[in-house]
C-alpha distance (Angstrom), angle and dihedral (degrees) to the residues before:
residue distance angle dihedral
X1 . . .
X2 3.75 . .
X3 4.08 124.9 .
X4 4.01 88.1 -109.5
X5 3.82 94.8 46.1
X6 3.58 87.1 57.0
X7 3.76 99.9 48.0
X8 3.62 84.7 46.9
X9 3.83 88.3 57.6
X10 3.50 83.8 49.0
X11 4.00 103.1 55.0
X12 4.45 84.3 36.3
X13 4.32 83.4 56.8
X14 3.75 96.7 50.1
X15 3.56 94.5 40.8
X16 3.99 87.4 66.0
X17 3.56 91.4 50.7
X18 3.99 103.5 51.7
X19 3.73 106.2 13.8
X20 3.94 92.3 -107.0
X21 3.86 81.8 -89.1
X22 3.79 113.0 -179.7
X23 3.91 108.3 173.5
X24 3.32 89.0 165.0
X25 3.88 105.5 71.2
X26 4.04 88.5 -147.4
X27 4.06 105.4 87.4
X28 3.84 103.9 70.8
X29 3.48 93.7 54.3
X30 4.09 93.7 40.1
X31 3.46 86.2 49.1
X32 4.18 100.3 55.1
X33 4.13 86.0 38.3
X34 4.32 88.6 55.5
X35 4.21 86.2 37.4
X36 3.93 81.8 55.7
X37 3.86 98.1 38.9
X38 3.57 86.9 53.1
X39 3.61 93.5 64.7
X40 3.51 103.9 60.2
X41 4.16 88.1 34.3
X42 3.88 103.5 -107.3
X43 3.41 138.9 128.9
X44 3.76 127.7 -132.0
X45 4.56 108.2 -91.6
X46 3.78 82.3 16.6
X47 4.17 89.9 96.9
X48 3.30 125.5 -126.9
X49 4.30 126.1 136.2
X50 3.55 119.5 -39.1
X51 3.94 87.4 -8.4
X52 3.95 104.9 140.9
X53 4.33 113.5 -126.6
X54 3.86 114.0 -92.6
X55 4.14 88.9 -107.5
X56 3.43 88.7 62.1
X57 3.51 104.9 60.7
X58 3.77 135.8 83.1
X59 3.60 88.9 -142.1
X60 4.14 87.3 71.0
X61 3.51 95.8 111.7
X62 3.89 97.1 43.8
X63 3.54 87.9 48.6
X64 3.66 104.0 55.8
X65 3.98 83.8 54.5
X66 3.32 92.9 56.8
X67 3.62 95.6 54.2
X68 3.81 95.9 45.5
X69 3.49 84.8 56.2
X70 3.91 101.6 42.1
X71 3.55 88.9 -124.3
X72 3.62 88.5 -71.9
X73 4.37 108.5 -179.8
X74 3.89 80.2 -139.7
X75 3.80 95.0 69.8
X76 3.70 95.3 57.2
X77 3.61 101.1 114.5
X78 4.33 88.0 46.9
X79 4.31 83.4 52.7
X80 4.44 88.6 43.2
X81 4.20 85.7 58.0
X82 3.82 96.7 42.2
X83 3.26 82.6 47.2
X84 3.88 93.7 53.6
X85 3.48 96.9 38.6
X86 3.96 82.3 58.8
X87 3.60 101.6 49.8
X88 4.05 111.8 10.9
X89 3.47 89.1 -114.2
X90 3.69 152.2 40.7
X91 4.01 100.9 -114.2
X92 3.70 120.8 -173.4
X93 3.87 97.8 -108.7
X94 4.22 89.1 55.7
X95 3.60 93.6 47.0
X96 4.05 87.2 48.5
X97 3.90 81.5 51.8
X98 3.49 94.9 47.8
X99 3.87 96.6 46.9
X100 3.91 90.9 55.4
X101 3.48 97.1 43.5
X102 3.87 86.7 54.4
X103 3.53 93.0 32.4
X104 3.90 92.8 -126.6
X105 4.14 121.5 142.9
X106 3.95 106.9 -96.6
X107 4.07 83.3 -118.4
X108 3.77 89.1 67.9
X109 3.64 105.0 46.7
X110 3.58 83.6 45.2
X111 4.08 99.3 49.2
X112 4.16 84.4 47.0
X113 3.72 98.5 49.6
X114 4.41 93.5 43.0
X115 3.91 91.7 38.6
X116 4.37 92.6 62.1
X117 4.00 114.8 63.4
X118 3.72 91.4 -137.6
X119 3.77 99.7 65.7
X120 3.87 110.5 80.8
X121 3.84 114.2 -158.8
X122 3.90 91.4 -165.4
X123 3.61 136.9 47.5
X124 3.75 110.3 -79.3
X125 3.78 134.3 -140.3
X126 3.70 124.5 -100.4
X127 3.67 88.6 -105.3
X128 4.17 116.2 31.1
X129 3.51 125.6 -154.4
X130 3.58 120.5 -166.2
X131 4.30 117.2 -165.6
X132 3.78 111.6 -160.2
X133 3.75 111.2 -133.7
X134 3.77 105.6 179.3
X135 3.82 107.9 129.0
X136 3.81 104.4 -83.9
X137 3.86 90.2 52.6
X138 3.80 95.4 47.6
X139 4.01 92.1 44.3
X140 4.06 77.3 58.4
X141 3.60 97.9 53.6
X142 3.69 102.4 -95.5
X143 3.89 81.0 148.0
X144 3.29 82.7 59.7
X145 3.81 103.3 67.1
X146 3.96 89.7 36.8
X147 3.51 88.0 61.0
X148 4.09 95.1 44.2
X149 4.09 88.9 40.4
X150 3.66 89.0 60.1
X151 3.44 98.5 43.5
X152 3.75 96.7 51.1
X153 3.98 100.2 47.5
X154 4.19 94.8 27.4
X155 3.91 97.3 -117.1
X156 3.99 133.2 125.6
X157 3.84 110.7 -131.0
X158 3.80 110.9 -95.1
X159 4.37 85.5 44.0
X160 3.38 137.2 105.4
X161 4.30 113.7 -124.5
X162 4.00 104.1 -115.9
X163 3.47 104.2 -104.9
X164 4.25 86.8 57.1
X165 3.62 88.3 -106.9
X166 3.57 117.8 122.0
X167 4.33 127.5 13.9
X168 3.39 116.4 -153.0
X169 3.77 113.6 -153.5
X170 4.26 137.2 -178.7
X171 3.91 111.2 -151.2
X172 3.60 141.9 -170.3
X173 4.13 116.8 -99.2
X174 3.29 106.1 -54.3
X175 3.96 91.4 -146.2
X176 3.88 97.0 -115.9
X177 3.71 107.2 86.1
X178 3.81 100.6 160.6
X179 3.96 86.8 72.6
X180 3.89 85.9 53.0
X181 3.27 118.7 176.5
X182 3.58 85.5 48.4
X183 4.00 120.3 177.7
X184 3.92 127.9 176.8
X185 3.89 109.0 -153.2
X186 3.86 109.2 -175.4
X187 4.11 93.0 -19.9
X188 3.53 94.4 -45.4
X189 3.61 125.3 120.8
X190 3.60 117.6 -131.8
X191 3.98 113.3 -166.3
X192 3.86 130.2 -158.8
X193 3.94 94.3 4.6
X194 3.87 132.8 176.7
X195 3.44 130.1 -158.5
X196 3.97 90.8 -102.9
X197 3.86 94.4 51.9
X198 3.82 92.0 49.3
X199 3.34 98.7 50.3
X200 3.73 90.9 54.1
X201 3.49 92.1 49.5
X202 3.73 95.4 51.0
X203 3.96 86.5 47.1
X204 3.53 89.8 55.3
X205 3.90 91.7 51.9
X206 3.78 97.7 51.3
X207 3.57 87.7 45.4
X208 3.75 101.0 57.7
């Protein structure tokens, strides 16, 4: 299998996970202007032809990472949050930027950025709420307020409500399972919830 049937593979694998979703209007063309830079072997502020200056790009932030860190492979997860802090969310186009700027397989950057609950590979809500589903929570009807979450604002977990207010999200054990169910709205941890205190919560947040 050739180099460019495997990146292929790549891009075709993340766009199952996250719906190839790209609110941002800025990946597509990124991505062509990095395929292009790649060709003659430079990197995007470093000059070079039609390369655009460093100010100009939305990749600013990413880019000053990388340099602080050499490019090291090792600093991915540092580059995934500057990325996110950039942009909301880890799209596929930055995360193909990313992987050839650390020279990583697309599969990689990919597999680090879905495995950690913190990264978001869509656009997220105004207000994000994050139910833990690792076994203690479920046993304690996490399900539960997934199911009554969705019901009440009309969105599937891993979605965004349609008016951009509220994300719904599942994630792996958050790692504190005697405050099962636990649920972080917004960054705050909510211990020992039920479906009926969550819901009011996430009323309350919309609401504000």
């Amino acid at each position: 299998m050739s180099a460019g049937d495997g990146q292929s593979r790549d891009v075709e694998y993340i766009k199952q996970g996250t719906g190839s979703t790209d609110a941002t209007g800025t990946g597509a063309a990124l991505k062509r202007e990095a395929e292009e830079r790649a060709k003659v072997g430079a990197r995007p502020g470093f000059g070079g032809g039609t390369a655009r200056e460093a100010g100009e790009s939305p990749y600013i932030q990413v880019d000053r990472v990388l340099k602080r860190c050499r490019y090291s492979q090792d600093a991915l997860i540092e580059v995934l949050h500057a990325a996110q802090e950039t942009f909301g969310f880890l799209s596929e186009d930055t995360m193909t930027y990313i992987a050839h700027q650390l020279k990583l397989p697309l599969s990689w950057v990919y597999g680090v950025a879905s495995f950690y609950h913190h990264f978001n590979l869509k656009p997220q809500g105004e207000h994000i709420c994050n139910i833990c589903m690792g076994t203690a929570c479920f046993v304690k009807r996490a399900g539960d307020i997934v199911e009554t979450l969705e019901r009440e604002f009309q969105v599937k977990a891993g979605e965004t409500t349609a008016d951009g207010k509220l994300s719904v999200n599942i994630v792996r054990c958050l790692g504190n399972c005697g405050l099962a169910p636990m649920v972080i709205l917004d960054g705050k941890v909510h211990a020992r919830q039920t479906p009926e205190t969550m819901l009011r919560n996430c009323k309350e947040a919309v609401e504000d």
